[in-house]
mmCIF file of the protein (N, C-alpha, C, O) and its ligand, coordinates in Angstrom:
data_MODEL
# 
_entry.id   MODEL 
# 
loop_
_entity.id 
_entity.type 
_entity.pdbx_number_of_molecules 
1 polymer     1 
2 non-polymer 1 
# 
_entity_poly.entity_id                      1 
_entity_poly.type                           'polypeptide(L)' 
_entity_poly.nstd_linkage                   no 
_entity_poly.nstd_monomer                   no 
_entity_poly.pdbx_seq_one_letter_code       
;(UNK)(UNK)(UNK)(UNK)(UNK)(UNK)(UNK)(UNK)(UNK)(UNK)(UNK)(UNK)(UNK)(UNK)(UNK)(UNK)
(UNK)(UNK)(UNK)(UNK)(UNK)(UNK)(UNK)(UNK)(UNK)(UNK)(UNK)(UNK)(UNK)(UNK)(UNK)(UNK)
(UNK)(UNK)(UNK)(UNK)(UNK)(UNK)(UNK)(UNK)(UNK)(UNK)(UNK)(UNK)(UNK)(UNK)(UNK)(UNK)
(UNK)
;
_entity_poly.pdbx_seq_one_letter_code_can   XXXXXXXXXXXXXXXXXXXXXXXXXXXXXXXXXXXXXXXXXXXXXXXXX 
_entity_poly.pdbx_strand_id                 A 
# 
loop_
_entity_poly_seq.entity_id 
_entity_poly_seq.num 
_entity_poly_seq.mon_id 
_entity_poly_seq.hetero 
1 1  UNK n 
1 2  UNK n 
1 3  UNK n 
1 4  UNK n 
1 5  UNK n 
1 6  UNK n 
1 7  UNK n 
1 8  UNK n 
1 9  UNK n 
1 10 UNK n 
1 11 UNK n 
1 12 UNK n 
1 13 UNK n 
1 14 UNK n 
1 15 UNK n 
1 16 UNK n 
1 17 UNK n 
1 18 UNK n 
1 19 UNK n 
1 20 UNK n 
1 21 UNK n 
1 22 UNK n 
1 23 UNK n 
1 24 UNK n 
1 25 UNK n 
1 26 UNK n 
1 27 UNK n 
1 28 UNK n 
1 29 UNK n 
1 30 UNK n 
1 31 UNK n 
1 32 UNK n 
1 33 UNK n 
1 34 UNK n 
1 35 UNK n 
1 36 UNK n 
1 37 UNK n 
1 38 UNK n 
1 39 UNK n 
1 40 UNK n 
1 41 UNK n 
1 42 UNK n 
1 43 UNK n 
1 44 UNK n 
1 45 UNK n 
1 46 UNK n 
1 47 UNK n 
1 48 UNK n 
1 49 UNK n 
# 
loop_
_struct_asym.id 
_struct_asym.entity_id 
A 1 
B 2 
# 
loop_
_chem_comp.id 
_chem_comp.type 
_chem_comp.mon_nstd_flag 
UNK 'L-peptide linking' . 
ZN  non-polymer         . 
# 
_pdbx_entity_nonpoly.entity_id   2 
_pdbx_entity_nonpoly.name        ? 
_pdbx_entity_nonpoly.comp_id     ZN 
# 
_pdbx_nonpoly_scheme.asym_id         B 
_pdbx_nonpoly_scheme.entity_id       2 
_pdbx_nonpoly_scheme.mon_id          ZN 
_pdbx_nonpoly_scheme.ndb_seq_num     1 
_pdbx_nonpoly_scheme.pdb_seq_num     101 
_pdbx_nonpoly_scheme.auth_seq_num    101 
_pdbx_nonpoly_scheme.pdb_mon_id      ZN 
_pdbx_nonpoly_scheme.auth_mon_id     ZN 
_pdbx_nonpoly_scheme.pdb_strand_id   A 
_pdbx_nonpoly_scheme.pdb_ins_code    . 
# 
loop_
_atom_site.group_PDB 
_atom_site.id 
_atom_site.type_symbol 
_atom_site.label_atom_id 
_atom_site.label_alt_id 
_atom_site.label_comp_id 
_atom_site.label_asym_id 
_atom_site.label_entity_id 
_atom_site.label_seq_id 
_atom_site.pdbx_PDB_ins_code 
_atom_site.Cartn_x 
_atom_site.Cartn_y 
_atom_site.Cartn_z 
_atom_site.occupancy 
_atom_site.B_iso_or_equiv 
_atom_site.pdbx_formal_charge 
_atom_site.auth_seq_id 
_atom_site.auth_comp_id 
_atom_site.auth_asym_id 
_atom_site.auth_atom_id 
_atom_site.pdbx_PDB_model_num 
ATOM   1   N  N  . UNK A 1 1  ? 3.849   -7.785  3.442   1.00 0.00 ? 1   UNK A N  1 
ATOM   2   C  CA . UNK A 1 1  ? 2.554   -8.173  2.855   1.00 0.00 ? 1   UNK A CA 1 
ATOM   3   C  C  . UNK A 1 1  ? 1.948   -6.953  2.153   1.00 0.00 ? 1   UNK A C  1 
ATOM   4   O  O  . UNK A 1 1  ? 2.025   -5.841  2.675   1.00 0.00 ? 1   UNK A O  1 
ATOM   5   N  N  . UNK A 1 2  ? 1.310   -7.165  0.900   1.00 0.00 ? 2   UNK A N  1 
ATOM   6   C  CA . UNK A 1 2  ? 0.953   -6.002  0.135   1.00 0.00 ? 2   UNK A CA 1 
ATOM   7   C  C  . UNK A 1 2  ? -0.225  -5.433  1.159   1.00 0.00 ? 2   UNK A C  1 
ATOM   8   O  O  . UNK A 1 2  ? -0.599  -6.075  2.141   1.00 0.00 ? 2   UNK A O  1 
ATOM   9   N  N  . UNK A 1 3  ? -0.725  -4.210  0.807   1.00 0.00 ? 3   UNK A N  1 
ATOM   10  C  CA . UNK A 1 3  ? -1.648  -3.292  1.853   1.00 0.00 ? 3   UNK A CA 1 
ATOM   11  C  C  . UNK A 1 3  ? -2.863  -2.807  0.476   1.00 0.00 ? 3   UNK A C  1 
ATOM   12  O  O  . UNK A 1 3  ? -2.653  -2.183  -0.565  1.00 0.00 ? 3   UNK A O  1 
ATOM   13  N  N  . UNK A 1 4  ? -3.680  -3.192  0.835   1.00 0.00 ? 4   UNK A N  1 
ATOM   14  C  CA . UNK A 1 4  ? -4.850  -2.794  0.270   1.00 0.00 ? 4   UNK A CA 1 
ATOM   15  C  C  . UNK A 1 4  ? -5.516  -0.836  0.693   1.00 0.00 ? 4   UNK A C  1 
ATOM   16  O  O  . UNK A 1 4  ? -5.936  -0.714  1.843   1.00 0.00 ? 4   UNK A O  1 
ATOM   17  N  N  . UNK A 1 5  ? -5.547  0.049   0.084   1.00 0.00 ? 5   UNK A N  1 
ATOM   18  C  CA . UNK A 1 5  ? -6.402  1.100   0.439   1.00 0.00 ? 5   UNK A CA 1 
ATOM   19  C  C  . UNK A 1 5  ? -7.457  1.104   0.259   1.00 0.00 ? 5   UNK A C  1 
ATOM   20  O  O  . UNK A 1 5  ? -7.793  1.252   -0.916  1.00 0.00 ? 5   UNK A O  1 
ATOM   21  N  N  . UNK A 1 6  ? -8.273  0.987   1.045   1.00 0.00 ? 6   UNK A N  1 
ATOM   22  C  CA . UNK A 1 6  ? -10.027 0.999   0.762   1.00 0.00 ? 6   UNK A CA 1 
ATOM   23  C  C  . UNK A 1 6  ? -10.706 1.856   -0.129  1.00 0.00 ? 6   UNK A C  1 
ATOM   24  O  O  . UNK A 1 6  ? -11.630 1.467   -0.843  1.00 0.00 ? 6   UNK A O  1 
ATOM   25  N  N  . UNK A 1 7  ? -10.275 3.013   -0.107  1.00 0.00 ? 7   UNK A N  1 
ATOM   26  C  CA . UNK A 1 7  ? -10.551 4.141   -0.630  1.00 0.00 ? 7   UNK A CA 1 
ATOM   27  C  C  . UNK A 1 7  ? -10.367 3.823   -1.964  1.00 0.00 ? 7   UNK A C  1 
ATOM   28  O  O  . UNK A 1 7  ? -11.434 3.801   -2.577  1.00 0.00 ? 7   UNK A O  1 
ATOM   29  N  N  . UNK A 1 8  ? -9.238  3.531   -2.730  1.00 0.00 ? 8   UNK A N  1 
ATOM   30  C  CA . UNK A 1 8  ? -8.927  3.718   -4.127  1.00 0.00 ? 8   UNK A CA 1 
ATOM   31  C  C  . UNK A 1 8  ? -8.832  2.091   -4.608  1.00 0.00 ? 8   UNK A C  1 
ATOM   32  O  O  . UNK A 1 8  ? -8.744  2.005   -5.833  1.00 0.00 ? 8   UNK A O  1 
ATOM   33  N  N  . UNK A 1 9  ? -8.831  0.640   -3.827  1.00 0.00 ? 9   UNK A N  1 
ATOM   34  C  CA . UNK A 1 9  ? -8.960  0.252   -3.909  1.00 0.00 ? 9   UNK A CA 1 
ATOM   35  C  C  . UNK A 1 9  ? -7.608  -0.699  -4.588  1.00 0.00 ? 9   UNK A C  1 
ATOM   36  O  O  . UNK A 1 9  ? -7.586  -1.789  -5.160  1.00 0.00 ? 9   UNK A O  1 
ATOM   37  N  N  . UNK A 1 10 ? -6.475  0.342   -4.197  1.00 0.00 ? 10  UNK A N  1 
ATOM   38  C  CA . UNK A 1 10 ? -5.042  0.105   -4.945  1.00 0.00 ? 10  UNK A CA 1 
ATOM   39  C  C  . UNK A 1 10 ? -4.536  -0.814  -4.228  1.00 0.00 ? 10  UNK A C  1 
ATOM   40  O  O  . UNK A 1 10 ? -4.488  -0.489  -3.042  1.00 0.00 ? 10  UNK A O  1 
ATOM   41  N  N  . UNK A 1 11 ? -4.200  -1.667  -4.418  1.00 0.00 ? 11  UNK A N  1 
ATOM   42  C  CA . UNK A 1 11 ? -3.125  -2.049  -3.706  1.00 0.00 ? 11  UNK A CA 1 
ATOM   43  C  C  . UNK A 1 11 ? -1.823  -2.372  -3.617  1.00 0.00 ? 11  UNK A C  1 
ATOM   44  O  O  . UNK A 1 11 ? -1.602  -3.450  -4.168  1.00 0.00 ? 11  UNK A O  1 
ATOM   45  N  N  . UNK A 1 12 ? -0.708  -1.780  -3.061  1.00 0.00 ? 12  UNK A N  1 
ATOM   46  C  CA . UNK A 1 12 ? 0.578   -1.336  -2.567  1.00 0.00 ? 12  UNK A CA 1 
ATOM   47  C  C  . UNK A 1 12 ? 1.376   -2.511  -1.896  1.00 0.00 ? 12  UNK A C  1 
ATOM   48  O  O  . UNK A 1 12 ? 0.871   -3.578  -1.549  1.00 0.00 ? 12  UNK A O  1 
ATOM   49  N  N  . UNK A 1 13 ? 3.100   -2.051  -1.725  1.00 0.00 ? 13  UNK A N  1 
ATOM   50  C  CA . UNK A 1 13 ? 3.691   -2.781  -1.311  1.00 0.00 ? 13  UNK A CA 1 
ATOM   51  C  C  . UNK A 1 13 ? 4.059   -2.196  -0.109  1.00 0.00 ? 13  UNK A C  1 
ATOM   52  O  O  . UNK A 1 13 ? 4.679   -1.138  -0.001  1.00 0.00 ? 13  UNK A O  1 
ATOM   53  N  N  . UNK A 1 14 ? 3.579   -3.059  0.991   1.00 0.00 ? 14  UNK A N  1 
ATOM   54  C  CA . UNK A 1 14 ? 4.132   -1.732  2.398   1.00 0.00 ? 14  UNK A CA 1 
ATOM   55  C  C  . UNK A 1 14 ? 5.790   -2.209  2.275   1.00 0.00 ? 14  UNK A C  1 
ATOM   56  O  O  . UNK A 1 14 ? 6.366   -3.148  1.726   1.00 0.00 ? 14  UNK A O  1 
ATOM   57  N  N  . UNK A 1 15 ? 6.293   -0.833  3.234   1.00 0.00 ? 15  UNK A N  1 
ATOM   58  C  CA . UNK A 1 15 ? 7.400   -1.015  4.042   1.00 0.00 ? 15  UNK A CA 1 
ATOM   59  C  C  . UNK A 1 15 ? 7.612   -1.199  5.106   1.00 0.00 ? 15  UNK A C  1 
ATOM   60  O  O  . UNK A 1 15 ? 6.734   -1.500  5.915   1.00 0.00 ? 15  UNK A O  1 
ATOM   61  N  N  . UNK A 1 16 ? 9.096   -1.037  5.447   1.00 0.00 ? 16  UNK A N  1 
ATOM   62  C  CA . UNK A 1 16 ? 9.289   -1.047  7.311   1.00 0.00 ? 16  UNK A CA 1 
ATOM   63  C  C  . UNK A 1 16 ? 8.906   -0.326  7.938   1.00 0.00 ? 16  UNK A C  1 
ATOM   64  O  O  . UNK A 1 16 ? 8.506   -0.518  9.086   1.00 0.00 ? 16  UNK A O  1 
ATOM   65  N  N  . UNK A 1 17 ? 8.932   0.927   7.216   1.00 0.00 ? 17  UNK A N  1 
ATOM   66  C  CA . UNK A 1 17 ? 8.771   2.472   7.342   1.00 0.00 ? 17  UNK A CA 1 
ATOM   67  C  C  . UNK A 1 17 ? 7.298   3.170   7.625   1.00 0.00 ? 17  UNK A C  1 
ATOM   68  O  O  . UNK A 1 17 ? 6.962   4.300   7.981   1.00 0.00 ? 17  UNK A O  1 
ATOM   69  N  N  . UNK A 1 18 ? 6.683   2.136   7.344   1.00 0.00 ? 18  UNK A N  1 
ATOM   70  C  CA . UNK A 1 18 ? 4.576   2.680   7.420   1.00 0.00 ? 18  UNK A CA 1 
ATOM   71  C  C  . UNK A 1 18 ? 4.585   3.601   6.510   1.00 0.00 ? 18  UNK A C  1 
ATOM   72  O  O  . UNK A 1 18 ? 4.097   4.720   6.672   1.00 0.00 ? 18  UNK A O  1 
ATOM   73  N  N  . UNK A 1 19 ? 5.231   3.138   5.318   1.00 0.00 ? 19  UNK A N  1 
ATOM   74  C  CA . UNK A 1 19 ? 4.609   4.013   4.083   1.00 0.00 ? 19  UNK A CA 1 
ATOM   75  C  C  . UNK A 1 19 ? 4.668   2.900   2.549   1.00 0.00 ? 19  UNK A C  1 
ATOM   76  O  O  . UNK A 1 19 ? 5.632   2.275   2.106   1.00 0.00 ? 19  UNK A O  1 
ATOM   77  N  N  . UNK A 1 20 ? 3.459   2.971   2.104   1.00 0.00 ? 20  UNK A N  1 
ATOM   78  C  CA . UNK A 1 20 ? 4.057   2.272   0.793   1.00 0.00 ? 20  UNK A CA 1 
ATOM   79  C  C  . UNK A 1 20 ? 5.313   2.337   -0.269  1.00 0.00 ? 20  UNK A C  1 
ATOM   80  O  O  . UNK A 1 20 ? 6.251   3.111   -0.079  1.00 0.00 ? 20  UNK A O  1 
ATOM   81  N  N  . UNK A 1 21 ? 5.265   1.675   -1.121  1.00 0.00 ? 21  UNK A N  1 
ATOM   82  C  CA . UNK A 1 21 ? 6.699   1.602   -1.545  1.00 0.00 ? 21  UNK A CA 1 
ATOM   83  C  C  . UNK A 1 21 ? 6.870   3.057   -2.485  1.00 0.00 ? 21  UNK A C  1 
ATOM   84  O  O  . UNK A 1 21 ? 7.810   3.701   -2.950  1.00 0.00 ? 21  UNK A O  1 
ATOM   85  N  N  . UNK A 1 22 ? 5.268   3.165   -2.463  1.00 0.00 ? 22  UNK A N  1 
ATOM   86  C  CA . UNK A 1 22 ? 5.534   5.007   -3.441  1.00 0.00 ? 22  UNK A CA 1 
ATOM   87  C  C  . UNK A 1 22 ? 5.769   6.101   -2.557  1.00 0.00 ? 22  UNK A C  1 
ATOM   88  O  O  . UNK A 1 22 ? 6.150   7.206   -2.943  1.00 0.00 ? 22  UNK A O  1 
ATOM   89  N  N  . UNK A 1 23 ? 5.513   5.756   -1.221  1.00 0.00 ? 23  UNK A N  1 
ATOM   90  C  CA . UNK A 1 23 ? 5.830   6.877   -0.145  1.00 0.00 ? 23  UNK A CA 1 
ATOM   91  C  C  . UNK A 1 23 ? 4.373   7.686   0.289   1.00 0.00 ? 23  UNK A C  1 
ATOM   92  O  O  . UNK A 1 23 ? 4.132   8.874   0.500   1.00 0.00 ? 23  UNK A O  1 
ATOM   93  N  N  . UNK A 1 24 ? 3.576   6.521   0.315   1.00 0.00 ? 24  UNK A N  1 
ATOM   94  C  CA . UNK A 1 24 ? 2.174   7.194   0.667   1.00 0.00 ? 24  UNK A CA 1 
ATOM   95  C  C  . UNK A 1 24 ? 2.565   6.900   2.727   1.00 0.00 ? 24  UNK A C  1 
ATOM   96  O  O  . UNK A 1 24 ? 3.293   5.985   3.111   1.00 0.00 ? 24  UNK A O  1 
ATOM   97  N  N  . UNK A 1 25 ? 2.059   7.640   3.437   1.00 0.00 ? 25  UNK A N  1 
ATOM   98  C  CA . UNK A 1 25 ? 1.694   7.121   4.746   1.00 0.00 ? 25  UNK A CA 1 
ATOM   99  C  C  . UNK A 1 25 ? 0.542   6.487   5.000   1.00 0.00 ? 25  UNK A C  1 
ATOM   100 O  O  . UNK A 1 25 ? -0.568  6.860   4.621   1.00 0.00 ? 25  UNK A O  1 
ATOM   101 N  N  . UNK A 1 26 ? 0.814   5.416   5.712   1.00 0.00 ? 26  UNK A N  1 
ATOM   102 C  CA . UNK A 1 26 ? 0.236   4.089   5.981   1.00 0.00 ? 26  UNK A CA 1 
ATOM   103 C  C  . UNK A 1 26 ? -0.952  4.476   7.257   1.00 0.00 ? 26  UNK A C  1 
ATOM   104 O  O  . UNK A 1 26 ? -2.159  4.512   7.496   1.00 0.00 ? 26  UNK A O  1 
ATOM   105 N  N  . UNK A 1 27 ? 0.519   4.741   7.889   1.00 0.00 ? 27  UNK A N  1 
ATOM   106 C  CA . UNK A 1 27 ? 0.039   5.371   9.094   1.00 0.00 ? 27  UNK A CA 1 
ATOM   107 C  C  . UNK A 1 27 ? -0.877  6.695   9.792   1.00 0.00 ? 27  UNK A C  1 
ATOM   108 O  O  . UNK A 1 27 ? -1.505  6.871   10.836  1.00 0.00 ? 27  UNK A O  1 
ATOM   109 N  N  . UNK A 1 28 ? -0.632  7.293   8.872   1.00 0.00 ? 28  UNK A N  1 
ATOM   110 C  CA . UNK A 1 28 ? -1.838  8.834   9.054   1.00 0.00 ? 28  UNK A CA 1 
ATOM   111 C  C  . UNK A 1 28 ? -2.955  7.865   9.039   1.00 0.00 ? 28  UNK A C  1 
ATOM   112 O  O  . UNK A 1 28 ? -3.153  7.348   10.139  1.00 0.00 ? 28  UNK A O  1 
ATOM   113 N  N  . UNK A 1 29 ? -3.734  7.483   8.087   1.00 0.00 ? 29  UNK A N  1 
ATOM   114 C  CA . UNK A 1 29 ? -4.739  6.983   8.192   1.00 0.00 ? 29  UNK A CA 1 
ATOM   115 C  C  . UNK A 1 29 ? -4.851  5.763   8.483   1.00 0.00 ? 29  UNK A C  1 
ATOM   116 O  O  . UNK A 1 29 ? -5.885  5.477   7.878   1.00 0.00 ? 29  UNK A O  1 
ATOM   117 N  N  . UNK A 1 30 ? -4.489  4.781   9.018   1.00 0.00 ? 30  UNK A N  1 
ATOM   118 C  CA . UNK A 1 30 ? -4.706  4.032   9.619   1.00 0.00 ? 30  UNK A CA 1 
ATOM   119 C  C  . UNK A 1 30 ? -5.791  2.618   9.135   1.00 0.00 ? 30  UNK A C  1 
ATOM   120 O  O  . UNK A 1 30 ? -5.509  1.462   8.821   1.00 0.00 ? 30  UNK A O  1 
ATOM   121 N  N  . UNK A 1 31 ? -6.901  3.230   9.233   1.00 0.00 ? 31  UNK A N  1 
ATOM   122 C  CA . UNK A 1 31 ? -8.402  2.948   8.834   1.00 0.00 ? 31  UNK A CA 1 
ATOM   123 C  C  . UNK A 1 31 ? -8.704  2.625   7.238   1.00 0.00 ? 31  UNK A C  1 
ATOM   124 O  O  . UNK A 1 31 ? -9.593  1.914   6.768   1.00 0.00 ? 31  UNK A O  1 
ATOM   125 N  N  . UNK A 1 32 ? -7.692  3.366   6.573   1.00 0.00 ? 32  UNK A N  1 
ATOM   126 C  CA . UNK A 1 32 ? -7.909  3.041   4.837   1.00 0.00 ? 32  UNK A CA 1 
ATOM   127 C  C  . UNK A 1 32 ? -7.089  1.993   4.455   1.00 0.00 ? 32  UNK A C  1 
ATOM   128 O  O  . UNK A 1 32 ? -6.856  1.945   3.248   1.00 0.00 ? 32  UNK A O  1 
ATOM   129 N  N  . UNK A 1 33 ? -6.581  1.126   5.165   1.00 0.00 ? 33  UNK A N  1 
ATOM   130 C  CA . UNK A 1 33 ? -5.924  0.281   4.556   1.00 0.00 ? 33  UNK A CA 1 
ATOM   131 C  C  . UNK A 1 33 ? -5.896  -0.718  5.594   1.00 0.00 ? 33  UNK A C  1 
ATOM   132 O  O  . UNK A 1 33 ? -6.040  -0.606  6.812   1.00 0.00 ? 33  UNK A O  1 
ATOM   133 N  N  . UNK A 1 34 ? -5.564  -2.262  4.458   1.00 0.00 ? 34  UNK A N  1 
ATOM   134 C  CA . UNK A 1 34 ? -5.619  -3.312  4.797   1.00 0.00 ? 34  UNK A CA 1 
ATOM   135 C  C  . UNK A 1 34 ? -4.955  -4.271  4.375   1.00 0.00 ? 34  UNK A C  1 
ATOM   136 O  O  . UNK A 1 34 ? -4.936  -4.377  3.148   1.00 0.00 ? 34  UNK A O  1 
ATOM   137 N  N  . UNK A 1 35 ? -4.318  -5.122  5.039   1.00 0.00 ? 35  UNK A N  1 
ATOM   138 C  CA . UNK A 1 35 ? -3.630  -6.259  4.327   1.00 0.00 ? 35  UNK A CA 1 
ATOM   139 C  C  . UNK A 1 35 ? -4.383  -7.150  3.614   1.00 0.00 ? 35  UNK A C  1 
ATOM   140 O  O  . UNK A 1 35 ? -5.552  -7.503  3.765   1.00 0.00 ? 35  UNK A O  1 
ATOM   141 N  N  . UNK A 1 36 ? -3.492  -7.485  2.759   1.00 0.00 ? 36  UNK A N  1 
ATOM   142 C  CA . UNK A 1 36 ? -4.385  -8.619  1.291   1.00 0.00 ? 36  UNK A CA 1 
ATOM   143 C  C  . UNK A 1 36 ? -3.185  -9.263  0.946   1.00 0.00 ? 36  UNK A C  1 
ATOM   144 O  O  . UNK A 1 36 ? -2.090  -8.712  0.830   1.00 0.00 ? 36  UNK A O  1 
ATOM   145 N  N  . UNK A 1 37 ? -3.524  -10.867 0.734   1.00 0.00 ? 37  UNK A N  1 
ATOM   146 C  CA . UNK A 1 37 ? -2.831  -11.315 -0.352  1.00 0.00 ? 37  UNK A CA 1 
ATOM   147 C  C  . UNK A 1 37 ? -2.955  -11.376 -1.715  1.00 0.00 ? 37  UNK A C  1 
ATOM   148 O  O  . UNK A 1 37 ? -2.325  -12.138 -2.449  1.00 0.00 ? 37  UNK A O  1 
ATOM   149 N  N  . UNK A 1 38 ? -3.705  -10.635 -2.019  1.00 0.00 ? 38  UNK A N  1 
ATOM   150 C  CA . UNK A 1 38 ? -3.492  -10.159 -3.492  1.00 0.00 ? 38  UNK A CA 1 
ATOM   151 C  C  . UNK A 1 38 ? -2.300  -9.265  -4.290  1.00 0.00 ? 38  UNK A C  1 
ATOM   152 O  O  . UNK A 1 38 ? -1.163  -9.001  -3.899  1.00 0.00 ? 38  UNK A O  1 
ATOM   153 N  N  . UNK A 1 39 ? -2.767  -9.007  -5.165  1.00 0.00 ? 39  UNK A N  1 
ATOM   154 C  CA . UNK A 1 39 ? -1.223  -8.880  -6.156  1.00 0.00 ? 39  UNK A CA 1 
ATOM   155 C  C  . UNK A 1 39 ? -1.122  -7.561  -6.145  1.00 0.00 ? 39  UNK A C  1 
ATOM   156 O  O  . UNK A 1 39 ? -2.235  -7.073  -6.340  1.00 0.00 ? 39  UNK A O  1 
ATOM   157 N  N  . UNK A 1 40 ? -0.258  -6.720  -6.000  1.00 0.00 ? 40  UNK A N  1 
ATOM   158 C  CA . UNK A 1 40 ? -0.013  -5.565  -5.970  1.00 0.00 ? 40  UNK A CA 1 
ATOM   159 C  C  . UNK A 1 40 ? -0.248  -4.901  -7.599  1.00 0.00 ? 40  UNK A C  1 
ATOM   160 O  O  . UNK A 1 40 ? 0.310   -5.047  -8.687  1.00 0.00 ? 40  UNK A O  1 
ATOM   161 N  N  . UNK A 1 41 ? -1.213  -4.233  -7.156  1.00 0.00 ? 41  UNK A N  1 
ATOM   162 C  CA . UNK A 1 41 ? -1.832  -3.301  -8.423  1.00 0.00 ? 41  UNK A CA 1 
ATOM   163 C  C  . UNK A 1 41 ? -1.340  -1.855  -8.813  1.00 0.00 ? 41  UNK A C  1 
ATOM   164 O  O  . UNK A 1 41 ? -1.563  -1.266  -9.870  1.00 0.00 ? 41  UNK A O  1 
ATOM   165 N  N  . UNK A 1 42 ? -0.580  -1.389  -7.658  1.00 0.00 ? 42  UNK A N  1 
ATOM   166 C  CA . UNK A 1 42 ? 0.057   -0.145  -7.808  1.00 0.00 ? 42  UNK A CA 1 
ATOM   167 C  C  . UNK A 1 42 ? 1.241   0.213   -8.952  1.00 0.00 ? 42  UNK A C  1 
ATOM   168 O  O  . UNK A 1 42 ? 2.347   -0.305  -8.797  1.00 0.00 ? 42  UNK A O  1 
ATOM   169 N  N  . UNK A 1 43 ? 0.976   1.200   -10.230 1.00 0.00 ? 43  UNK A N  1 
ATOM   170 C  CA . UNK A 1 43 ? 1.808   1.054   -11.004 1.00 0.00 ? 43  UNK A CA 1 
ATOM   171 C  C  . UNK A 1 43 ? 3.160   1.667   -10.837 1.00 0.00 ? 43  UNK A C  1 
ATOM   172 O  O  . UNK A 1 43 ? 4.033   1.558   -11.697 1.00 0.00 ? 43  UNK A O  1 
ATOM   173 N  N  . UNK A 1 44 ? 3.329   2.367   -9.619  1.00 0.00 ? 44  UNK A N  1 
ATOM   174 C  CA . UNK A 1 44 ? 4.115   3.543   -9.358  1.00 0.00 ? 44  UNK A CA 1 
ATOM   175 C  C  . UNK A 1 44 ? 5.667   2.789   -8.814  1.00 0.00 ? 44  UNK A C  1 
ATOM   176 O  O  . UNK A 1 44 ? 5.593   1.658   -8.333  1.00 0.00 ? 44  UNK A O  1 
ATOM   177 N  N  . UNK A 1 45 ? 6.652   3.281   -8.890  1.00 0.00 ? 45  UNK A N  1 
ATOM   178 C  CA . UNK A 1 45 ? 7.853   3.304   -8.712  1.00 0.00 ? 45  UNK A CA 1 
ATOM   179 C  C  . UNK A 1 45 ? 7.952   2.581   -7.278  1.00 0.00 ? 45  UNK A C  1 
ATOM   180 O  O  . UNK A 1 45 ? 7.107   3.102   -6.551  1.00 0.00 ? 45  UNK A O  1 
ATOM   181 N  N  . UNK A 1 46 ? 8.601   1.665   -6.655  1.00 0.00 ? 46  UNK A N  1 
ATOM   182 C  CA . UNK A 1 46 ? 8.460   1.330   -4.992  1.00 0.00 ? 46  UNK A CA 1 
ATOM   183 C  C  . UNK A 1 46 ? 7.923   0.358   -5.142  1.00 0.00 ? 46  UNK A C  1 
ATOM   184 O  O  . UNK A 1 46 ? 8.404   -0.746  -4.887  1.00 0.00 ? 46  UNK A O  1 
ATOM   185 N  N  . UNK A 1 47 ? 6.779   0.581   -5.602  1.00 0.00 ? 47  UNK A N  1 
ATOM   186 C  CA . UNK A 1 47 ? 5.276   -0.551  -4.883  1.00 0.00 ? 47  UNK A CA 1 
ATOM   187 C  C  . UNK A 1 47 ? 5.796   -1.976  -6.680  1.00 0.00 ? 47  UNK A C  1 
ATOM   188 O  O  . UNK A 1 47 ? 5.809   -3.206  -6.711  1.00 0.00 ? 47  UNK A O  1 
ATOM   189 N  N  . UNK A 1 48 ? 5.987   -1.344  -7.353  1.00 0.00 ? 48  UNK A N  1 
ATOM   190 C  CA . UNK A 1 48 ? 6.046   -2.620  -9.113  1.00 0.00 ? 48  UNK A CA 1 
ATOM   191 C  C  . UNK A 1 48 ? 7.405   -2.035  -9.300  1.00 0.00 ? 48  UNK A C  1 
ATOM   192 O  O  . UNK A 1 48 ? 7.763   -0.958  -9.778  1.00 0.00 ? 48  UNK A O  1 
ATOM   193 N  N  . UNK A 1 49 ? 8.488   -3.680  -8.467  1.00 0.00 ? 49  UNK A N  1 
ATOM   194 C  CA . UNK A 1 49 ? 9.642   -3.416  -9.107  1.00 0.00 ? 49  UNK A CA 1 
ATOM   195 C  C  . UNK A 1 49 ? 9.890   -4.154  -10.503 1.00 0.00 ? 49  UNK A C  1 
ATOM   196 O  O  . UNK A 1 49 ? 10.927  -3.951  -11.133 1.00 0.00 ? 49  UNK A O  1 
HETATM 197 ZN ZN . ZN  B 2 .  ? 1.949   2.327   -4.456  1.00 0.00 2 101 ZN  A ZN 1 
# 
């Protein structure tokens, strides 16, 4: 399910791994992110195949 960051308001494609598909950690912060079914907005490599 894509992961929303609160902060930047991006939203990403998680992995198995607790990091988005660009290789952000999910997991350090915990608190900045959220699941959404919305459309993944992230333009970066991973997250928009
Ligand atoms: Zn991303």
């Amino acid at each position: 399910m894509p992961v929303k960051h609160t902060l930047t308001k991006e939203i990403h494609k998680e992995t198995k791994s607790g990091t988005t598909g660009c290789s952000t950690s999910i997991k350090e912060y915990p608190s900045q992110w959220v699941y959404t079914r919305n459309k993944i907005t992230c333009e970066k490599s991973g997250c928009r195949n």
